[in-house]
Backbone bond lengths (Angstrom), bond angles and torsions (degrees), N, CA, C in turn:
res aa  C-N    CA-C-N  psi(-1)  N-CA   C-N-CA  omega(-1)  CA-C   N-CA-C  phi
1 X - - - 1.450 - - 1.523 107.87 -
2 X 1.534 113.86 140.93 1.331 111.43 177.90 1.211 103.98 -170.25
3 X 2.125 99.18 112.15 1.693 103.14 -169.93 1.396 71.50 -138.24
4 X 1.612 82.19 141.69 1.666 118.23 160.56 1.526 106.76 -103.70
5 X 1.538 134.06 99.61 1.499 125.84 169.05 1.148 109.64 -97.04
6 X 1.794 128.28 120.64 0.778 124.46 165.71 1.586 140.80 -125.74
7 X 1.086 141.05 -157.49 1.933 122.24 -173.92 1.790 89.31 -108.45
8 X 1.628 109.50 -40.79 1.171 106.59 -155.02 1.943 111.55 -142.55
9 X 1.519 91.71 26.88 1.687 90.73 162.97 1.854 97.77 73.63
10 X 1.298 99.21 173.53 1.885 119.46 -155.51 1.775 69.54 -71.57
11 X 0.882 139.99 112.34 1.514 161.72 139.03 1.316 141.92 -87.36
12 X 1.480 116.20 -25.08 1.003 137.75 123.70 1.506 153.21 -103.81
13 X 1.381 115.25 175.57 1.894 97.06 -176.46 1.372 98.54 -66.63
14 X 1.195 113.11 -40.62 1.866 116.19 -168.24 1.443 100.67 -54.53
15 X 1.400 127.28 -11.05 1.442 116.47 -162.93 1.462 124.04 -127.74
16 X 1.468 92.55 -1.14 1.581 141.12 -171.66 1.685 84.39 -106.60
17 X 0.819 139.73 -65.31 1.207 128.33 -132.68 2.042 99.86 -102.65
18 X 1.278 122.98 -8.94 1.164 146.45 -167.82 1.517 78.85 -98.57
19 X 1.127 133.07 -78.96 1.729 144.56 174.02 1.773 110.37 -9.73
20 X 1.372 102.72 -47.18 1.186 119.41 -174.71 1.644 121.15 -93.94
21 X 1.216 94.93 -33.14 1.658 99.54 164.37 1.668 121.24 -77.96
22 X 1.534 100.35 -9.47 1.548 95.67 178.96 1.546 109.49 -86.58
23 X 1.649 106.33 -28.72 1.235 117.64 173.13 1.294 117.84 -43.35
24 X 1.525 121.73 -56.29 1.306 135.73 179.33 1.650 111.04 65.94
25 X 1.235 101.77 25.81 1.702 101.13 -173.74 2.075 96.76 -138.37
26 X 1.324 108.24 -177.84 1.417 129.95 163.70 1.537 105.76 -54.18
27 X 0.987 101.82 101.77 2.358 87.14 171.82 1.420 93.64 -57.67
28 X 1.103 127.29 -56.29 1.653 109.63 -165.39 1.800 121.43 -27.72
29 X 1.504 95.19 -42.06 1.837 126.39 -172.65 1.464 97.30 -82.23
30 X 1.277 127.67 3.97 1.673 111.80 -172.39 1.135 102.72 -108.48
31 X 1.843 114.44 124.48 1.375 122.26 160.82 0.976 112.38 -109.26
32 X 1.430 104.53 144.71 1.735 142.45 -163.61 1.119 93.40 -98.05
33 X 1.417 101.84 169.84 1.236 128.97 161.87 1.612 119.47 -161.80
34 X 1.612 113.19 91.12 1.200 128.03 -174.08 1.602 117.92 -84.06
35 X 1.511 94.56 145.59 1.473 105.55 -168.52 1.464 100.32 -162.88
36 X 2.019 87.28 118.99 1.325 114.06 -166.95 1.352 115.13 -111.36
37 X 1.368 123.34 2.69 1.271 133.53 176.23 1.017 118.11 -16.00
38 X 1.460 127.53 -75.84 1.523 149.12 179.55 1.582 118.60 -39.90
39 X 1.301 95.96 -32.66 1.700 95.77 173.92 1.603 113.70 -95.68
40 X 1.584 103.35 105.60 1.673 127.83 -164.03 1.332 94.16 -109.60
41 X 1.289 133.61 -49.28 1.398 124.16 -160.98 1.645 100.24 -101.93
42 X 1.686 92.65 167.21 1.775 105.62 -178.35 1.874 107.89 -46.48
43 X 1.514 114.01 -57.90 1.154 100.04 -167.32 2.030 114.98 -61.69
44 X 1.126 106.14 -15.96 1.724 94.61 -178.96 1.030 102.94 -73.65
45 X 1.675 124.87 -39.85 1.357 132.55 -139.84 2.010 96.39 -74.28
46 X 1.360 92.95 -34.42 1.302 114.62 173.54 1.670 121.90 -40.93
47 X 1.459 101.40 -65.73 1.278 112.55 160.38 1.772 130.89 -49.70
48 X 1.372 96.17 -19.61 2.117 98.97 -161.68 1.213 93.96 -52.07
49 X 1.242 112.64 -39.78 2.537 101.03 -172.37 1.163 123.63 -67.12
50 X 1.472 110.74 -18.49 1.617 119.81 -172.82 1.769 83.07 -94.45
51 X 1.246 153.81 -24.52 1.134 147.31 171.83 1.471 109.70 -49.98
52 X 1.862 96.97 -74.85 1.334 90.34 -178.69 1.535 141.21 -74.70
53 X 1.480 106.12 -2.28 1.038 137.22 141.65 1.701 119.97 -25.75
54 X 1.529 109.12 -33.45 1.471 102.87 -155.19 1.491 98.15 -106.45
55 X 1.595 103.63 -6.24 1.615 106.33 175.68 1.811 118.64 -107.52
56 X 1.191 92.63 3.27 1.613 115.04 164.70 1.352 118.37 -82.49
57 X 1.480 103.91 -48.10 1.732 104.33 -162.74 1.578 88.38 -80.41
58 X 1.169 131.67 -23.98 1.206 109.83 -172.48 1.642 112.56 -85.58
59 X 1.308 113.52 5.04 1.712 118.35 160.86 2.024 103.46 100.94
60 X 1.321 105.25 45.42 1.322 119.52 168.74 1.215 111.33 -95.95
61 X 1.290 136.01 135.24 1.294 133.92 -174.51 1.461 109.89 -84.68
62 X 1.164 114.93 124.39 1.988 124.44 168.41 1.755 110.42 -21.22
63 X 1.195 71.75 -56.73 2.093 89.97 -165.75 1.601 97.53 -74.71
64 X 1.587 138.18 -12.29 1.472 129.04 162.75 1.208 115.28 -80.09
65 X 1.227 117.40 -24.88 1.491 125.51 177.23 1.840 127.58 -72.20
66 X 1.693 107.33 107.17 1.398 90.22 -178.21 1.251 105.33 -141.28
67 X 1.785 104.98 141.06 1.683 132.06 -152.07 1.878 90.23 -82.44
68 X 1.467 100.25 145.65 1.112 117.22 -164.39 1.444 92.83 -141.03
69 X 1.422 134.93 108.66 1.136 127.65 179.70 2.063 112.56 -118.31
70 X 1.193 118.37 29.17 1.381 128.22 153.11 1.106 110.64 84.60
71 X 1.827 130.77 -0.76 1.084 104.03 -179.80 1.188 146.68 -68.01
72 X 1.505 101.69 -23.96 1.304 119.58 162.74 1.287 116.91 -108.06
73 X 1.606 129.14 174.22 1.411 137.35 -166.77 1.653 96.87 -90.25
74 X 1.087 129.84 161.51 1.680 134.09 -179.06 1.593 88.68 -122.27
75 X 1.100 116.57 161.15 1.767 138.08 177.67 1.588 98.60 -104.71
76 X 1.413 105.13 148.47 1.603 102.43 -168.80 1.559 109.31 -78.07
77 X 1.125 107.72 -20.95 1.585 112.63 166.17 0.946 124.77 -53.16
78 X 1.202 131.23 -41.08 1.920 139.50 160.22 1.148 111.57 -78.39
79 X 1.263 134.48 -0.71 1.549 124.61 179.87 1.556 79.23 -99.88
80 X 1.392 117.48 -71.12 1.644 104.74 -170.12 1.658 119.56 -29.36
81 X 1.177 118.64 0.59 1.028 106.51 -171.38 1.620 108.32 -102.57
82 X 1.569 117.96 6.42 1.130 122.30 -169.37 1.411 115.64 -87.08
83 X 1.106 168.17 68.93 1.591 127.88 -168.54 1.415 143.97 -65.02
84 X 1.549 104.28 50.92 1.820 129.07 -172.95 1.152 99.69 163.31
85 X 1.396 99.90 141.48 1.397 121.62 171.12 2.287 105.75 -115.27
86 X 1.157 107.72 99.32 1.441 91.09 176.49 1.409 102.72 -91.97
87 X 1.227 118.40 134.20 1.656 121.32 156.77 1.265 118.76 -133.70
88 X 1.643 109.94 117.93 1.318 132.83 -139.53 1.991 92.18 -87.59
89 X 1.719 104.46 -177.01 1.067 108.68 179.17 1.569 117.32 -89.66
90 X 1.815 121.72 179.26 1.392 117.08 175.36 1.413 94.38 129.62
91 X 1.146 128.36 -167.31 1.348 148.61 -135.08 1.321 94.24 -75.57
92 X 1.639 139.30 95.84 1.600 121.95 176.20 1.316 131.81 -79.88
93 X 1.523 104.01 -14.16 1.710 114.13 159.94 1.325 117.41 -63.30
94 X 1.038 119.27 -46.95 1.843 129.55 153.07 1.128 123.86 -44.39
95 X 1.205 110.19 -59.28 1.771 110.48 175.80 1.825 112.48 -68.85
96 X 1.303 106.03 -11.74 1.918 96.35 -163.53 1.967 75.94 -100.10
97 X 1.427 121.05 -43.29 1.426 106.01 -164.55 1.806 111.50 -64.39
98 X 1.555 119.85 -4.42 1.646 121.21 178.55 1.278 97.60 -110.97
99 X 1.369 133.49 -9.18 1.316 135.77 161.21 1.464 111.37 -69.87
100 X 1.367 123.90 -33.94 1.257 116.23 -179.11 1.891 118.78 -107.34
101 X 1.219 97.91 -11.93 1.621 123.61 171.66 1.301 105.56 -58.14
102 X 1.107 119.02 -72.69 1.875 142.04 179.64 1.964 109.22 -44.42
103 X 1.961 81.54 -36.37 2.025 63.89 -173.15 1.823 98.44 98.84
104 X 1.829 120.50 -1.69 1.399 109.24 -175.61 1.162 110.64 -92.74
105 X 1.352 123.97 1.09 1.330 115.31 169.55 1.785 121.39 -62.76
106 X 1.067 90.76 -64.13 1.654 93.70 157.89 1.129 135.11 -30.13
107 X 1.250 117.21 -36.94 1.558 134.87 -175.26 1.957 96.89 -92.73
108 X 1.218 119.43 -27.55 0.963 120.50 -177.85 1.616 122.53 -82.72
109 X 1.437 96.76 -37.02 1.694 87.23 -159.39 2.085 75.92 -104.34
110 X 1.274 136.92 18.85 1.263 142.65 153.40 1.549 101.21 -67.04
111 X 1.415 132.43 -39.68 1.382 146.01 -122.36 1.577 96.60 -115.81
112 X 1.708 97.41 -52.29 1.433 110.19 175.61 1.678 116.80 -59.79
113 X 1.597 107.52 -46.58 1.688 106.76 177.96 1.305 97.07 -71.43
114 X 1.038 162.77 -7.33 1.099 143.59 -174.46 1.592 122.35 -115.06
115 X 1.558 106.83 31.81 1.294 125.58 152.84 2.151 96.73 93.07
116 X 1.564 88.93 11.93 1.858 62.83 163.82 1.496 129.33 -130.60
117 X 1.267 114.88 175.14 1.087 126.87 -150.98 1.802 136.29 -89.24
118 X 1.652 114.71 105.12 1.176 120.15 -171.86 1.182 108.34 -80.21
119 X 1.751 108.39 169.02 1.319 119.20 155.28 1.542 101.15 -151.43
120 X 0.897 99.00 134.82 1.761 99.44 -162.60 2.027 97.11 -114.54
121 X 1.110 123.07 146.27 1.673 120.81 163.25 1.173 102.56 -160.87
122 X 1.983 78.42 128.27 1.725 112.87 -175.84 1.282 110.55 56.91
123 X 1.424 123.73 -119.49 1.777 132.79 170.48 1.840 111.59 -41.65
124 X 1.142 118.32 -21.27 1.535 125.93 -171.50 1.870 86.13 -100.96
125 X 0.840 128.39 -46.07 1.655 108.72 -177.43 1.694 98.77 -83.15
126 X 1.303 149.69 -45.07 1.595 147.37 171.83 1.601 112.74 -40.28
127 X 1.156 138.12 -22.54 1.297 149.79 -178.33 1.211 99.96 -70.21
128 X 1.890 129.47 -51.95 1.027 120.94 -162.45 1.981 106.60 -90.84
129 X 0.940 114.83 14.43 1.395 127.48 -174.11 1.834 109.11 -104.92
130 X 1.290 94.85 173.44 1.767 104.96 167.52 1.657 115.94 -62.96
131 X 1.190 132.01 -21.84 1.041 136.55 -152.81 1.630 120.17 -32.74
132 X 1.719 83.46 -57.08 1.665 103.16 -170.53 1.640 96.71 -118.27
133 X 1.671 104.45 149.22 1.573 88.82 150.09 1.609 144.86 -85.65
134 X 1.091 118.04 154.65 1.865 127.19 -159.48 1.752 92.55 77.12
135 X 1.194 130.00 53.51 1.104 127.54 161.14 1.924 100.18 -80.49
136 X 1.330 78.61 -173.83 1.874 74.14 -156.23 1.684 95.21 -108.41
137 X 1.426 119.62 10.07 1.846 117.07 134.52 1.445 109.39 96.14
138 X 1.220 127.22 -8.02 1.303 141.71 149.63 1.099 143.10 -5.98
139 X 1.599 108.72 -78.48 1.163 113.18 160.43 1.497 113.66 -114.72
140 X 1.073 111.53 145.96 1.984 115.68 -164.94 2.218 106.96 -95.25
141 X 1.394 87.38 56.37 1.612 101.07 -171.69 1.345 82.76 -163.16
142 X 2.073 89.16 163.39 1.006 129.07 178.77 1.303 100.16 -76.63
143 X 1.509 163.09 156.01 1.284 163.30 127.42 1.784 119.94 -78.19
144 X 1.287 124.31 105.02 1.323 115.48 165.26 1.632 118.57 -88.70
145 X 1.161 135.59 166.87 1.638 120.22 178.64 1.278 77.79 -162.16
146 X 1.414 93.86 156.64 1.834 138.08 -171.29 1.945 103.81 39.35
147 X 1.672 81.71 68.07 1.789 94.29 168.45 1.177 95.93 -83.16
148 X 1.370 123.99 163.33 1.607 118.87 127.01 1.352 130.77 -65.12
149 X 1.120 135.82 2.90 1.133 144.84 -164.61 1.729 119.86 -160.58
150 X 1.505 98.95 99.39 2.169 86.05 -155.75 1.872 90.36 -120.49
151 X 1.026 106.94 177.60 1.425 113.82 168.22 1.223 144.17 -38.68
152 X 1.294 123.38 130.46 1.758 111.97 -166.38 1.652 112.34 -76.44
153 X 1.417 126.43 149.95 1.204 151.91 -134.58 1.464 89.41 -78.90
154 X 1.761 136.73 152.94 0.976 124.67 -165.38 1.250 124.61 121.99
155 X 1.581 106.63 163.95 1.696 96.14 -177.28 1.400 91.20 -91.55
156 X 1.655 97.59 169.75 1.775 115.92 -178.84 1.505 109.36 -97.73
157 X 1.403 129.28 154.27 1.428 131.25 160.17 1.273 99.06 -68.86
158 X 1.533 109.64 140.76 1.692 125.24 157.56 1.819 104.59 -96.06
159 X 1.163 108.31 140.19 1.681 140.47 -39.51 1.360 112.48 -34.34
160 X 1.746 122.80 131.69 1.211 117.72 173.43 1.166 123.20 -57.59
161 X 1.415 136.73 143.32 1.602 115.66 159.26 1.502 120.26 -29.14
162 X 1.772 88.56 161.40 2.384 92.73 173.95 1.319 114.50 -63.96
163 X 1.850 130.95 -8.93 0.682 123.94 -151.15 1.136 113.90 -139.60
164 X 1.596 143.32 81.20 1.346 132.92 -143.07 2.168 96.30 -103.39
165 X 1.212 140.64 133.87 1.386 127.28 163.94 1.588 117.15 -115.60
166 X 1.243 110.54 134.33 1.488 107.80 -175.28 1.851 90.35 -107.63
167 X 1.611 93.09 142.57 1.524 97.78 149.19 1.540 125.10 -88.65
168 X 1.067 122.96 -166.11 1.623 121.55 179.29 1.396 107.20 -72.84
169 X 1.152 114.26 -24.13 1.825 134.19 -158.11 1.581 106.00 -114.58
170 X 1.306 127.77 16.00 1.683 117.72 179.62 1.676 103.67 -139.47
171 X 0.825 138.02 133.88 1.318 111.12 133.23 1.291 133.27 -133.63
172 X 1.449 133.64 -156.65 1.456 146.12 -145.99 1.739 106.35 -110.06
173 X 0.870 109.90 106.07 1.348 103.57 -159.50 1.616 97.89 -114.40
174 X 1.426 121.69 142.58 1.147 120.79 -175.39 1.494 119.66 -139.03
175 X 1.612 126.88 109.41 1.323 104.39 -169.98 1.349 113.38 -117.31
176 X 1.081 116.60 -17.97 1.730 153.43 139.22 1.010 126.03 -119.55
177 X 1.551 95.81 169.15 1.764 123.35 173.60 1.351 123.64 -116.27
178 X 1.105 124.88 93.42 1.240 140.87 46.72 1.378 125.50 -128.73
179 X 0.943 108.73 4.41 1.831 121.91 -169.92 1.846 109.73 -89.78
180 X 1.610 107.38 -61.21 1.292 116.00 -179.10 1.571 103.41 -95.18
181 X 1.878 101.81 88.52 1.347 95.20 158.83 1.969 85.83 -134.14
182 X 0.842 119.31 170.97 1.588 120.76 179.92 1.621 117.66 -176.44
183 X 1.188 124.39 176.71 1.194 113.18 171.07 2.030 93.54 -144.88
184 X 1.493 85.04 154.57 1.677 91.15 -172.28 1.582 95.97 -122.59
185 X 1.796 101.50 171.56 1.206 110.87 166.34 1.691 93.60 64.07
186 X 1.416 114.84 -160.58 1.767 124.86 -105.82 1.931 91.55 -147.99
């Protein structure tokens, strides 16, 4: 298992550089698979370049990268073929109701036990939390993102608290249960 949840995407080196160690491969060789669903209104839509932005600077190739916008369900066999799943920020009641519409949850949290690799921002990390119900069951907490004030640096107790907060600058990193859960950065 290996989830990066975050408020505000690889934002830092500490978070950038965790990004890349989960990879465990060449970034040049890493294909994505981006999914922007969630961002419906002007201000997300705003953000999508600084998204994909965050899988560039870290040395992903343009031409490995391919946008996945939910209308249809994917088979876990073609997702396995990705190595990352980014799912950007924006509307997370929207994004969890075409997450579960499509049938990709299945394919997803199939994708997740089987050793591959998320990155969730803002509305893309809240899906896998308590937030909403038919959340996609992940983490057994509430998730807040873009506090001013989020959790101190470190691994987490299993069961997490009800109340997990990310700043723009940390996130929730998960590589197991119960040992590798932690939060990085500030």
């Amino acid at each position: 298992m290996r989830v990066l949840l975050t408020s505000a995407g690889l934002e830092t080196e500490e978070i950038k550089g965790c990004f890349v160690d989960m990879a465990g491969k060449d970034m040049s060789d890493v294909k994505a698979l981006f999914i922007p669903t969630a961002a419906i209104d002007p201000d997300a839509i705003e953000v999508l370049p600084k998204c994909m932005n965050d899988l560039l600077k870290c040395g992903v190739s343009g031409e490995n990268i391919d946008v996945f916008d939910l209308h249809t369900g994917m088979e876990p066999e073609k997702l396995q073929q990705y190595d990352v799943v980014y799912l950007c920020g924006g509307n997370t009641r929207y994004l969890l109701e075409r997450i579960n519409a499509t049938g990709f949850h299945e394919s997803l949290m199939a994708y997740i036990n089987d050793n591959g690799l998320v990155i969730g921002v803002s509305a893309g990390s809240i899906i896998f939390a308590n937030n909403l119900e038919n959340n996609l069951g992940l983490a057994d907490t509430k998730l807040d993102v873009h506090c001013i004030t989020g959790e101190s640096r470190g691994k987490m107790a299993y069961p997490l608290k009800k109340n997990v907060k990310l700043t723009n600058t940390c996130a929730l990193v998960i590589r197991d249960f119960p040992d590798g859960v932690e939060i990085i950065g500030e």
